[in-house]
N, C-alpha and C positions, 0 to 999 in steps of 0.2 A: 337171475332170480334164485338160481338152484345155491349157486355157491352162496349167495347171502343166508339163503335159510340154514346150509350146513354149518358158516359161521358162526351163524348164532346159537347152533346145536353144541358146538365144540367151547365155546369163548363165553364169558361173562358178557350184558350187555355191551358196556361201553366199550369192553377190549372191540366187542365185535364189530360195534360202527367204528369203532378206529381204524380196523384191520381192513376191513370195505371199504371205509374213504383212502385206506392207501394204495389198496388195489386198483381202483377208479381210476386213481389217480396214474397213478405205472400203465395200466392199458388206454387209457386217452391220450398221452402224452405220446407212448408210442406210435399210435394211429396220426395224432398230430403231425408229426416229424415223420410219418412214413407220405403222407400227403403234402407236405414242407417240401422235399425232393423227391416225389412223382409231379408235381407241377399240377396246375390249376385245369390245364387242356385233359390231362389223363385222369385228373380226379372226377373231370365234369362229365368224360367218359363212362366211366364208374356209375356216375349219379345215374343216367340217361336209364340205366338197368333197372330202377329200383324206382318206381312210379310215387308211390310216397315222401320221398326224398326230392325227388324228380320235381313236383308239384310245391314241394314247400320251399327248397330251394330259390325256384324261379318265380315267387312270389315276392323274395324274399332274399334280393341277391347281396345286399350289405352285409357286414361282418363283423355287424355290433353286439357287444356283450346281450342285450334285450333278445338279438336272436338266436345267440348261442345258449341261451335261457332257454326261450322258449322249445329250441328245436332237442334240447337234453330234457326237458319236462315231457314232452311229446313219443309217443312210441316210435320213432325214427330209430336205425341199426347205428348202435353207438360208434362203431368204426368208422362207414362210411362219413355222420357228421366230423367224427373226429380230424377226420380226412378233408377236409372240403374247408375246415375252418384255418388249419394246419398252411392247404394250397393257397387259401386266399387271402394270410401273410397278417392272421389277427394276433396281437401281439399274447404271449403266451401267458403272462400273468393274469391276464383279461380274460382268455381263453379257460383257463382252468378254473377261477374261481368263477365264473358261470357254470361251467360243466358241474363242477362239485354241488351249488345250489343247486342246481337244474335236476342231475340224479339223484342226490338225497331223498328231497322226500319219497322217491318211489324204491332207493335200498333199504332204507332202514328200517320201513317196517316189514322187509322179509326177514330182516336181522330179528326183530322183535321177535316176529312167528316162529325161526327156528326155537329160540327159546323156550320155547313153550309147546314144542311139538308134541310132548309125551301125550295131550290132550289135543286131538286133531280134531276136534269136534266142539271144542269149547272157545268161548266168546275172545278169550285172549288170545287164543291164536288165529283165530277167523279174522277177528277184528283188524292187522295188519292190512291182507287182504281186499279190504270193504276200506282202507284207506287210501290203498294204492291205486282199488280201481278208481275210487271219487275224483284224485288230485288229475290221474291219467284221463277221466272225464270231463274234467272241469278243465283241461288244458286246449283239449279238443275241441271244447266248444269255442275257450276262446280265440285258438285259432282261429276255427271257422269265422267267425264274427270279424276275425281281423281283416280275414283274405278275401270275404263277403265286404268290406268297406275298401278294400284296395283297386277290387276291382269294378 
């Protein structure tokens, strides 16, 4: 979050979500392939720590773009997923462009807010914010709904 907002402090809009989707992209891909050759036993090791992950996971054990979606919309530790999608051998074009859907709408508008930090109190930069938490909300619930009809 932090480094999006200072992108957007330094960069024109659009350079900035540019510069974000390329970083995203460079640190999921790493995490991918670092989970690629740690294997699925040691990644699921990993998971076991991390009760949130741990739970959505085993809800959740398919490898389909829908849940690399939902689990990158969701406040889940972007490595660990990165890691876990990586061990479970989903094909990486599929992989990324969920992840890329999936984090956008919750980087860009810290991209938006740094642009407008000079007013920290004003609606254009709050606003971001007050969008990131709705999308982070509304993702939540529909997990819960999902995992609430699963089980």
């Amino acid at each position: 979050m932090l480094v999006c907002i200072a992108i957007g402090i330094i960069f024109p809009p659009v350079w900035g979500i540019l510069i974000s989707i390329t970083g995203m992209i460079c640190e999921t891909t790493i995490s991918y392939y670092l989970g690629k050759k740690l294997g699925a036993e040691e990644v699921t090791r990993m998971l076991q720590k991390n009760e949130k992950a741990k739970k959505f996971f085993s809800s959740n054990q398919n490898n389909t773009t829908t849940t690399c979606f939902i689990a990158r919309i969701t406040p889940l530790p972007i490595g660990l997923t990165s890691m876990f999608f990586g061990a479970a051998g989903m094909p990486w074009s599929k992989y990324i462009i969920a992840s890329i859907l999936g984090l956008s709408p919750k980087m860009i508008p810290y991209v938006l807010a740094g642009t407008s930090i000079e007013g920290p109190l004003s609606t254009r930069f709050l606003l971001p914010f007050v969008i990131s938490f709705a999308i982070t909300l509304a993702a939540f619930i529909i997990y819960q709904t999902v995992t609430k009809t699963k089980s």
